[in-house]
Every structure is written in C-alpha cells, then in structure tokens.
C-alpha positions as CSV (number, residue, x, y, z in Angstrom):
1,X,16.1,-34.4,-10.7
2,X,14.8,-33.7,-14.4
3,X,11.6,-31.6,-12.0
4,X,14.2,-29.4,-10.3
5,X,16.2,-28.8,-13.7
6,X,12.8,-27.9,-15.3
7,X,11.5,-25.0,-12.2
8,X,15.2,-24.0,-12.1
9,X,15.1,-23.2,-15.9
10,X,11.1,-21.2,-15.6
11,X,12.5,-19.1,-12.9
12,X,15.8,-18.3,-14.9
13,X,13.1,-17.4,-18.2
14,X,11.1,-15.6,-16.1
15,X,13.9,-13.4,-13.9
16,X,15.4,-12.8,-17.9
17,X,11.8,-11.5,-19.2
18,X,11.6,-9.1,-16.3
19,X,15.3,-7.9,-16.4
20,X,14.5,-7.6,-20.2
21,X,11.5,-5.4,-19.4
22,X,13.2,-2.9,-16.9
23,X,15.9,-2.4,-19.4
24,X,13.1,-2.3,-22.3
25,X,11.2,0.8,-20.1
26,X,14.7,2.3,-18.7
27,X,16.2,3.1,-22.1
28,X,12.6,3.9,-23.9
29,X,12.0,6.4,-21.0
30,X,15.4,7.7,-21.0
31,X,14.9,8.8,-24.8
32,X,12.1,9.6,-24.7
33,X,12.9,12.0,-22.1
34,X,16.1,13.4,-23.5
35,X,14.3,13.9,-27.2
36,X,11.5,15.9,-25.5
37,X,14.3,18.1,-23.1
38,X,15.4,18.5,-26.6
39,X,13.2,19.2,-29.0
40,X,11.7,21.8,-25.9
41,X,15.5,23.2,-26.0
42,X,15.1,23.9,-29.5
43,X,11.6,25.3,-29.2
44,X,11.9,28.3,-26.4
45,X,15.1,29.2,-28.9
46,X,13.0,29.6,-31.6
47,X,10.6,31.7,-29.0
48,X,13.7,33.9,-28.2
49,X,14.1,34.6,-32.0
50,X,10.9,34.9,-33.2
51,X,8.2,35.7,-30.5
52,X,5.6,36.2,-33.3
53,X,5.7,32.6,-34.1
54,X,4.4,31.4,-30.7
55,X,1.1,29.8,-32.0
56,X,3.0,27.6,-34.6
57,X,5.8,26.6,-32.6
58,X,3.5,25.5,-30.0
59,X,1.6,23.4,-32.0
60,X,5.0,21.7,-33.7
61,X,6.5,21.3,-30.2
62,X,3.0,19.5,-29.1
63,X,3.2,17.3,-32.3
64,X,6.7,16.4,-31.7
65,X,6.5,15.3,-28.4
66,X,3.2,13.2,-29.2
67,X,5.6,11.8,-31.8
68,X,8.2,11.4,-29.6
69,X,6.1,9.5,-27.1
70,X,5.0,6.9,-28.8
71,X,8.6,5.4,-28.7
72,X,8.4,5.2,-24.8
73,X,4.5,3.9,-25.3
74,X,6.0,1.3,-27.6
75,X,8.7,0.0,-24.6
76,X,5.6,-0.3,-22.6
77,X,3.9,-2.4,-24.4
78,X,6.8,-4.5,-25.2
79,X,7.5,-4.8,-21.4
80,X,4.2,-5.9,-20.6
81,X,4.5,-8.5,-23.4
82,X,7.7,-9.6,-22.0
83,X,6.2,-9.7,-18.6
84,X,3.3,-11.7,-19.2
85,X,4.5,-13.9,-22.2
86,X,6.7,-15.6,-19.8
C-alpha cells in the first residue's frame, strides 16, 4: 500500500514539474514576443520620423531585443531545471 502511495505521489511531482515548465516557456515566450513586436513597433516609427537615424536605431533595436531575449532564455533554463530536477 505505502509503495503505491509513494509512485502515485513521483508521478503527481513529476506531471507538476512539467505542467510548471510549459507554463514557465508559454508566458516567457509570450513576452518576449510581445516586447520585441513592440519595441520593433516603436522602432520603424522612429524610421518614419527620422530616416537619417537608421544606423543608430538599428543598432538600439538589435540591443533591445538581445536584452529582451534573455528573459525567454532565462524560462528555458528554468524549464529544463524543472524538467530534470524532478
């Protein structure tokens, strides 16, 4: 009895670490990738306004989505810990 009660309990840990992953990498990816529809948004305005300015605003859009995706990197690596921690 105490056996079954002790699998039961590793399968209900390890079906919550994996359900805590997918929502871990759904909502990191999902801002992620409305900050970078953003942030580009922002950037082709700029564009429109000042078309001089291309070379910098290219190279603060390319910074700020690095930046911005190291939030979503960070999900993944706290899924993977999730998934084989359990």
């Amino acid at each position: 009895m105490a056996a079954e009660t002790l699998v039961t309990s590793s399968y209900s840990v390890k079906s919550a670490a994996y359900i805590a992953a997918a929502l871990c990498m759904a909502f990191g990816g999902a801002a992620a990738a409305v900050a970078q529809a953003y942030v580009g948004g922002k950037a082709f305005e700029s564009l429109v306004k000042m078309p001089e300015q291309l070379k910098d605003i290219r190279t603060m859009l390319i910074v700020a989505c690095g930046i911005i995706e190291t939030g979503s990197i960070f999900a993944l690596v706290i899924a993977i810990m999730l998934i084989f921690r359990s």
